[in-house]
MDAnalysis code that builds the backbone (N, CA, C; Angstrom):
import MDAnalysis as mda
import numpy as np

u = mda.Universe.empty(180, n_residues=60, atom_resindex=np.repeat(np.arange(60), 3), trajectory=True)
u.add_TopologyAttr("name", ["N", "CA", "C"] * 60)
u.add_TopologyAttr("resid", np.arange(1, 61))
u.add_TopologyAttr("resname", ["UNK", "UNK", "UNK", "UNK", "UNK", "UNK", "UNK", "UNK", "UNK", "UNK", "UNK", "UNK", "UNK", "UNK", "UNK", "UNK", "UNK", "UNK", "UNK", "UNK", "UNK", "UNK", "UNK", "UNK", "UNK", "UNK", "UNK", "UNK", "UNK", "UNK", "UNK", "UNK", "UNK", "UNK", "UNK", "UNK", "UNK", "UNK", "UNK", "UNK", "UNK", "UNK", "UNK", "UNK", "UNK", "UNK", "UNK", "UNK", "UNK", "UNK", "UNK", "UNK", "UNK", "UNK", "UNK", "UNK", "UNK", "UNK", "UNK", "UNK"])
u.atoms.positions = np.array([
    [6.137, -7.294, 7.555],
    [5.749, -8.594, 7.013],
    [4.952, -8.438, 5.720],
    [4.793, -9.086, 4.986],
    [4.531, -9.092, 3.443],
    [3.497, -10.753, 3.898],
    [1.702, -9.794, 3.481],
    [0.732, -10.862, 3.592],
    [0.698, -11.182, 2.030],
    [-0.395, -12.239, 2.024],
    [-0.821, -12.065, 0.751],
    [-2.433, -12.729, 0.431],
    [-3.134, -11.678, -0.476],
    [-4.722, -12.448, -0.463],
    [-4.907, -12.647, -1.943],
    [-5.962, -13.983, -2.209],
    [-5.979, -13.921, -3.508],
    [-7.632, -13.521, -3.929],
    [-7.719, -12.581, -4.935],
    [-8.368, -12.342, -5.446],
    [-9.248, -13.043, -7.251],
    [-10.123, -13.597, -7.207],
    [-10.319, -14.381, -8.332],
    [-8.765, -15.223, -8.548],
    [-8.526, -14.966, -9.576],
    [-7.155, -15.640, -10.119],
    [-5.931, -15.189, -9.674],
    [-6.074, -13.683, -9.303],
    [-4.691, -12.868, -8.696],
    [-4.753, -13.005, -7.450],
    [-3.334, -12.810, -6.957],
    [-2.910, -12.775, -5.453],
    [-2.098, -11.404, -5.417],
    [-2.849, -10.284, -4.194],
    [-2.403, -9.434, -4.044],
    [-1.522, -9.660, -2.739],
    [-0.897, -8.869, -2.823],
    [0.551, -8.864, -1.617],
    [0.919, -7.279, -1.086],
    [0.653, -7.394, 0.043],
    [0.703, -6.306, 0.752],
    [2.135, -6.139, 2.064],
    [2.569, -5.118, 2.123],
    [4.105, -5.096, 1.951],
    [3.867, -3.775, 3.311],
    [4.332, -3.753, 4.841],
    [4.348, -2.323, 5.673],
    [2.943, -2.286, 6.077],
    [3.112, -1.535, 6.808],
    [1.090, -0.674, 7.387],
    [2.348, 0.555, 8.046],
    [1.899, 2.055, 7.612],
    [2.027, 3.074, 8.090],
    [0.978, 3.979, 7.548],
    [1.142, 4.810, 8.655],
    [0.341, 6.700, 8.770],
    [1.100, 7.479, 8.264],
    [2.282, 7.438, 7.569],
    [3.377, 8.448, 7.497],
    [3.742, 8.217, 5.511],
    [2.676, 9.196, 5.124],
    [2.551, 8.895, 3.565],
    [4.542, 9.039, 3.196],
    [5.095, 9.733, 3.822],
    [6.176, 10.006, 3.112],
    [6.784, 8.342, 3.492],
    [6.405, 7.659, 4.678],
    [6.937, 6.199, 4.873],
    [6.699, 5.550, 4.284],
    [5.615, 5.467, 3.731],
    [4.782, 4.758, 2.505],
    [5.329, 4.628, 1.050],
    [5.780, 5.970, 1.070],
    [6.606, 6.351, -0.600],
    [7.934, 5.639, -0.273],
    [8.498, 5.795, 1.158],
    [9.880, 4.710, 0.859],
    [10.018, 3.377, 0.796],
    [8.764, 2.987, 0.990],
    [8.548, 1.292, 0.987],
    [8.200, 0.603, -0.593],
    [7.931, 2.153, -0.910],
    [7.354, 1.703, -2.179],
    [8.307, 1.880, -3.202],
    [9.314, 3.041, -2.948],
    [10.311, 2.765, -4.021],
    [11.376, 1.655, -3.699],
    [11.201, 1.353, -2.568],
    [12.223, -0.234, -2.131],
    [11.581, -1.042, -2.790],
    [10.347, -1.267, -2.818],
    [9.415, -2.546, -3.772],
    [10.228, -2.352, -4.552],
    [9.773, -1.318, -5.550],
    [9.764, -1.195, -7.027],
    [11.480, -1.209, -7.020],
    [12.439, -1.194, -6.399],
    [13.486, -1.097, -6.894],
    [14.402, -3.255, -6.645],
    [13.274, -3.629, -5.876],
    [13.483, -4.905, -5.820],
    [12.554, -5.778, -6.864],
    [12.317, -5.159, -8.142],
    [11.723, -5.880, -9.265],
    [9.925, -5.796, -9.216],
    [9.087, -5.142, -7.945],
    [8.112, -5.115, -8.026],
    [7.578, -3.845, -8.951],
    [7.632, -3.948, -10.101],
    [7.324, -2.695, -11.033],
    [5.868, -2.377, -10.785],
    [4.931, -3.059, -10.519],
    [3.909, -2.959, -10.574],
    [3.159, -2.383, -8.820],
    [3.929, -2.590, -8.524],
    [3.764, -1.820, -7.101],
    [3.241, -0.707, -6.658],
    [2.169, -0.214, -5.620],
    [1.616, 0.525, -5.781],
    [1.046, 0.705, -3.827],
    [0.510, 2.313, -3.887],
    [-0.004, 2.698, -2.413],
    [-1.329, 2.405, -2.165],
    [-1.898, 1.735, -0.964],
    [-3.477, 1.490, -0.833],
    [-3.499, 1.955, 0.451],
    [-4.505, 2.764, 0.138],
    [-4.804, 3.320, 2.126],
    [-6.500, 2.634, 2.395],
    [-6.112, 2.008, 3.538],
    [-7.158, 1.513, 4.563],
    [-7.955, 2.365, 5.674],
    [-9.279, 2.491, 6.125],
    [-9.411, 2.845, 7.185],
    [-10.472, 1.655, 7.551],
    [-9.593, 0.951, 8.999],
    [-10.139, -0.186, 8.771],
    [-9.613, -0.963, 8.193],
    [-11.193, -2.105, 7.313],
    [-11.143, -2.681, 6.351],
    [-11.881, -2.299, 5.172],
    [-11.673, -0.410, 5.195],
    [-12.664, -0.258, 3.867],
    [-11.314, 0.607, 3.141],
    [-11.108, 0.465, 1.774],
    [-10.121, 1.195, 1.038],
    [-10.560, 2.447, 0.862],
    [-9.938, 3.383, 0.571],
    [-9.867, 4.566, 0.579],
    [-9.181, 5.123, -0.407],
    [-9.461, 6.288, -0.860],
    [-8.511, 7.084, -2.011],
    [-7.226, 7.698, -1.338],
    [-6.124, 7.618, -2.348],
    [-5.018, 8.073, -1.318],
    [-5.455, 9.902, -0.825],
    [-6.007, 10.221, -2.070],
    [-6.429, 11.581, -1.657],
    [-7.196, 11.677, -0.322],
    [-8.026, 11.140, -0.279],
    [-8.911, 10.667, 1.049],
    [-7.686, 10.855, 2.266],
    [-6.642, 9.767, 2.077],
    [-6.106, 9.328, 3.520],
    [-4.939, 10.552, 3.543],
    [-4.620, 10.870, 2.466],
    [-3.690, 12.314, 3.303],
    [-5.058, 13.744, 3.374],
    [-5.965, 14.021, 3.020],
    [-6.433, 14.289, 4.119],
    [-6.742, 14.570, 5.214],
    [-6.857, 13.159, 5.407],
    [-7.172, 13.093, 6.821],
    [-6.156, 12.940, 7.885],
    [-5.231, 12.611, 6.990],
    [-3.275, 12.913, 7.967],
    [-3.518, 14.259, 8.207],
    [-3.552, 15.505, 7.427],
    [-3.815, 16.859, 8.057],
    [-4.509, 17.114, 9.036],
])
């Protein structure tokens, strides 16, 4: 399901929830190949963001 929150003037849209960075990279080149150029990976733990470096990591 594809949420969406708005931030000041922008509305971000969030697209999947997985643990499986390589699942992550295929959702993301499906975005980007359905016109979302601007598309991009955010890792959560929780509700606090995280660096992707951070969350693979902690996948190891």
């Amino acid at each position: 399901p594809i949420t969406r929150e708005k931030r000041g003037s922008l509305y971000r849209y969030y697209f999947n929830q997985s643990s499986s960075y390589e699942e992550s990279k295929a959702h993301l080149d499906k975005a980007k190949s359905k016109g979302y150029s601007n598309a991009f990976i955010v890792a959560y733990i929780g509700d606090k963001k995280i660096t992707i470096s951070e969350a693979l990591r902690l996948l190891k």
